[in-house]
C-alpha positions in Angstrom: 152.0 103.1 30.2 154.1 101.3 32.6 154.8 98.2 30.4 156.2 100.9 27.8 158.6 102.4 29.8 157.0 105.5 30.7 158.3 107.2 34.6 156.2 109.5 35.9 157.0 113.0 38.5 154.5 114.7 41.2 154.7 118.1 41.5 152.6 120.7 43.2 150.6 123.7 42.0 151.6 125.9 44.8 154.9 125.3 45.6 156.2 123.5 42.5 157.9 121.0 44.4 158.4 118.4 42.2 159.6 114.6 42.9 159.8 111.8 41.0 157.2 109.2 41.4 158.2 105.7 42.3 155.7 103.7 40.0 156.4 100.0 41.9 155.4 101.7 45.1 152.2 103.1 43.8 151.2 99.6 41.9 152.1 97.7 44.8 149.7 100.1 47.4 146.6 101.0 44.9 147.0 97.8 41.8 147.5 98.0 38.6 144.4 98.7 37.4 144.4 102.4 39.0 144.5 105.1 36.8 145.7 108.5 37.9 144.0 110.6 35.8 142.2 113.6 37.3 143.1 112.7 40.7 145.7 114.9 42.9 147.2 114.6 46.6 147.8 116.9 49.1 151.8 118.3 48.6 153.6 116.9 52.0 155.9 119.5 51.8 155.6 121.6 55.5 153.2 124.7 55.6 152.1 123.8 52.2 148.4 123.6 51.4 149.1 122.7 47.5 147.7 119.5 45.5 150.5 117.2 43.7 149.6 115.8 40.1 151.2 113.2 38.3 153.1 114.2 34.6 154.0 111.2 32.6 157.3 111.1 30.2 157.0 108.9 27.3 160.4 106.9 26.7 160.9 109.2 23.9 163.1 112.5 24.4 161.3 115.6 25.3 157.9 114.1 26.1 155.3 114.1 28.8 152.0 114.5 29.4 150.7 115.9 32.3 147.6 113.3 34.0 
């Protein structure tokens, strides 16, 4: 995905904070073989008790996937 171009966002279930994921940052800490599928984090925003999940945009217009 990320030698196509795809970016990726985090957002959270409860809250629906949503930020955009830096991709470099998360090869660099976990490797580029780690896939993100069915895994979640806890949101970091304060007093929330929310799980972020990763959606994944395709480079074309209007599409994502959420992983």
């Amino acid at each position: 995905m990320l030698d196509h171009g795809w970016s990726f966002t985090i957002h959270c279930s409860s809250c629906r904070l949503g930020l955009v994921a830096d991709h470099q940052k998360i090869v660099r800490k976990k490797g580029r073989d780690w896939s993100p599928w069915g895994k979640s984090a806890p949101c970091p925003a304060i007093g929330c008790l929310g799980r972020m999940r990763l959606r994944a945009y395709a480079p074309a217009p209007n599409e994502f996937i959420d992983i």
